[in-house]
C-alpha positions in Angstrom: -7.6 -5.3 -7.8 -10.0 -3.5 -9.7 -11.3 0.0 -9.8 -14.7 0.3 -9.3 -15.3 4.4 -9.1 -17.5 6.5 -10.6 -15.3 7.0 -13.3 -15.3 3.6 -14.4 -18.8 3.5 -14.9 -18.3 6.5 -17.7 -18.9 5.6 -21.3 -22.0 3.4 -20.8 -19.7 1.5 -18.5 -17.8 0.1 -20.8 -14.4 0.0 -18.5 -16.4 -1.6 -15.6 -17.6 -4.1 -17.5 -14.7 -4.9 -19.2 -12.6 -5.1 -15.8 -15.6 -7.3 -13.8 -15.3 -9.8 -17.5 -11.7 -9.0 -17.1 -11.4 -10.3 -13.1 -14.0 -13.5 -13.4 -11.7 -15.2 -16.8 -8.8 -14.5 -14.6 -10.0 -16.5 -11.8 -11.2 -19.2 -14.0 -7.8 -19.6 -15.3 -6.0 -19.5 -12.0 -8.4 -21.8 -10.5 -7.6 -24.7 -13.1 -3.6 -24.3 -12.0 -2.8 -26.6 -9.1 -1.4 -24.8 -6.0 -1.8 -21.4 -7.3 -3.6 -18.8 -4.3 -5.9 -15.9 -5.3 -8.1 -12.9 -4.4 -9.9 -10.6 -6.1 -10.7 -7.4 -4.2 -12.1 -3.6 -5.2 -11.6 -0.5 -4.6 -13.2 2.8 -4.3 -13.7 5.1 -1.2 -12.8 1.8 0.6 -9.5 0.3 -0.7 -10.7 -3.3 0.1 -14.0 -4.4 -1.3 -13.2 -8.4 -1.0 -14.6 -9.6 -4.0 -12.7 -13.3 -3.3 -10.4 -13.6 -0.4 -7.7 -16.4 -0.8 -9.4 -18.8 1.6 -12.8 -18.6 -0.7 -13.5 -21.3 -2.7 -14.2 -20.3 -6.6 -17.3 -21.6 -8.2 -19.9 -20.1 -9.7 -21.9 -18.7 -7.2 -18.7 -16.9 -6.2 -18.3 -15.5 -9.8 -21.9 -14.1 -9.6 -21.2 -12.5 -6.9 -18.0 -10.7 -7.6 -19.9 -9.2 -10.8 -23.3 -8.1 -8.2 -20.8 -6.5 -5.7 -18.5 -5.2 -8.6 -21.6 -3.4 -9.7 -23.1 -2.2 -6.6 -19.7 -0.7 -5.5 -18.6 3.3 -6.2 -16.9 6.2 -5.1 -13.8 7.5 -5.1 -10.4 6.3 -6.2 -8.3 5.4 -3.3 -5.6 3.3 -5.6 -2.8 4.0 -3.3 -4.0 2.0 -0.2 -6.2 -0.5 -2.2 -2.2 -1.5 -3.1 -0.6 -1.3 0.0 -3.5 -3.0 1.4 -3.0 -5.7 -1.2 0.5 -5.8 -0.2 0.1 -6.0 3.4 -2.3 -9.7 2.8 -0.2 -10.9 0.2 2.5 -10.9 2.7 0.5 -12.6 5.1 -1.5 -15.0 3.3 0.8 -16.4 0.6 3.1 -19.2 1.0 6.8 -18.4 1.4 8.4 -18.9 -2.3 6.2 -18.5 -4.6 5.5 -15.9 -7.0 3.6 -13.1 -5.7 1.7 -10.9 -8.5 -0.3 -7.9 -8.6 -2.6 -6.9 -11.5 -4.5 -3.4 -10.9 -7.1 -2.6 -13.1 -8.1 1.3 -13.3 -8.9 4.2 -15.4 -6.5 6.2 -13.7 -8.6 9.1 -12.9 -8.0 10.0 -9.1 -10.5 11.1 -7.4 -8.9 14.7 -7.4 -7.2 15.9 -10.4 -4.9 18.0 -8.4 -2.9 15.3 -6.7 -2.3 13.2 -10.0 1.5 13.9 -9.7 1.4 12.8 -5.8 -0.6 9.9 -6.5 2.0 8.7 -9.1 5.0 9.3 -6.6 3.6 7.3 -3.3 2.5 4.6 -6.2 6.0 4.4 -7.5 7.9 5.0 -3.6 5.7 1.9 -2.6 6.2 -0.2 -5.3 9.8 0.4 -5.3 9.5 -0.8 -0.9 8.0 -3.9 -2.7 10.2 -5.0 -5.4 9.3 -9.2 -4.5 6.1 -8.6 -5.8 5.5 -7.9 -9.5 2.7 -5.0 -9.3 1.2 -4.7 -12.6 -1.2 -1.7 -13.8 -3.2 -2.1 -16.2 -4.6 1.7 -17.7 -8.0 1.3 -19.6 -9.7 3.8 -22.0 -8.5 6.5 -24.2 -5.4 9.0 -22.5 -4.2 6.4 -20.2 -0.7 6.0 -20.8 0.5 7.3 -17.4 -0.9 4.3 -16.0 1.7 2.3 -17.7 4.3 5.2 -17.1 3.5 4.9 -13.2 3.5 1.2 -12.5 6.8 0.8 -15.2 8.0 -1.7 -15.4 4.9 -3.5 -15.2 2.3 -0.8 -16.8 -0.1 -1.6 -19.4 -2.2 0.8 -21.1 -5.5 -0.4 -23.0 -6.7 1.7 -25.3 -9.6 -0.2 -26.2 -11.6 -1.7 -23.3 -12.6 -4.6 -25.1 -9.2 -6.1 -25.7 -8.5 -5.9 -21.6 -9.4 -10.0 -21.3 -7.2 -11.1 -23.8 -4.0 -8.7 -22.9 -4.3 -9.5 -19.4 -4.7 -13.0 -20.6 -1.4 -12.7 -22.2 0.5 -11.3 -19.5 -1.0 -14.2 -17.0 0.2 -16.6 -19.1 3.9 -15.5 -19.5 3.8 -14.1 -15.7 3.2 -18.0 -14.6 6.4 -19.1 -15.9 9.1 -16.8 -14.9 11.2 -17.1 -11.7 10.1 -16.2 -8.2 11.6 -13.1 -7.2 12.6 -13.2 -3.8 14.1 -9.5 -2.4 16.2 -9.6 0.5 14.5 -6.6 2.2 17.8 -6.1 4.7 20.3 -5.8 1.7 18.1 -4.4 -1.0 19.5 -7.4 -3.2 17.0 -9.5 -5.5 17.8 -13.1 -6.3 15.1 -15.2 -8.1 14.2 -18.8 -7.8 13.1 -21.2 -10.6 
């Protein structure tokens, strides 16, 4: 999921760029990996932009266009229900056992400065709802730490933009190999599958 408000386009755009570069290597990656399902969505005022849904082929053509839309796109920052909203198709469209993953990409900057604090509690209620799926955040640019504080334990914070690829990179790469988590949403138990 990545952010594509006004804010992000700050800095010379910088953090846009770096997301949009950030978004296409991960999809190269994933489609090289046999069996493994994918989207890449936006968000702004809307909190789905599809970018790539899971039953889109990736090529080329489908790379250019995540960048054109990517850079058409802004507004606001409606983080909150571009998650749930993630959530809500991930339950739907992945297969049953396997690992689901979520990697947010953002500046953190809400849209109004006021509700930081609220925005970090429904982030943290819903993730907590969703425990069976790893929901990672990834905080990019300078004072972005309570990006990593709010999606703990899978927050990130990027200081510099231009190492976003290579960290996400790294993450992707161990996040492949570990267990399925499967949560048992009656008992509040989690049990894992290898």
């Amino acid at each position: 999921i990545i952010d594509v408000s006004g804010s992000m386009r700050e800095e010379g755009g910088k953090k846009i760029e770096a997301a949009i570069q950030t978004a296409v290597l991960f999809a190269e990656a994933l489609n090289k990996i046999k069996g493994v399902e994918f989207e890449i969505v936006a968000f702004a005022d809307e909190e789905y932009i599809p970018l790539k849904e899971y039953k889109h082929k990736w090529d080329l053509k489908r790379a250019c266009y995540v960048v054109k839309k990517a850079l058409e796109t802004s507004g606001g920052t409606k983080e909150v229900r571009a998650v749930s909203s993630a959530i809500q198709r991930i339950r739907r469209d992945a297969k049953t056992g396997t690992n689901k993953m979520i990697f947010v990409i953002t500046d953190g900057k809400p849209q109004y400065e006021e509700q930081r604090e609220k925005i970090k509690l429904m982030m943290m209620e819903l993730m907590d709802k969703n425990r069976d799926i790893r929901i990672f955040g990834w905080g990019i640019g300078p004072d972005m730490q309570e990006v990593e504080e709010t999606y703990r334990p899978y927050g990130k914070w990027v200081e510099n933009v231009q190492e976003l690829p290579d960290r996400v990179g790294e993450v992707l790469r161990r996040e492949l190999g570990r267990p399925i988590i499967i949560d048992q949403l009656t008992t509040g138990a989690i049990s894992t599958i290898t």
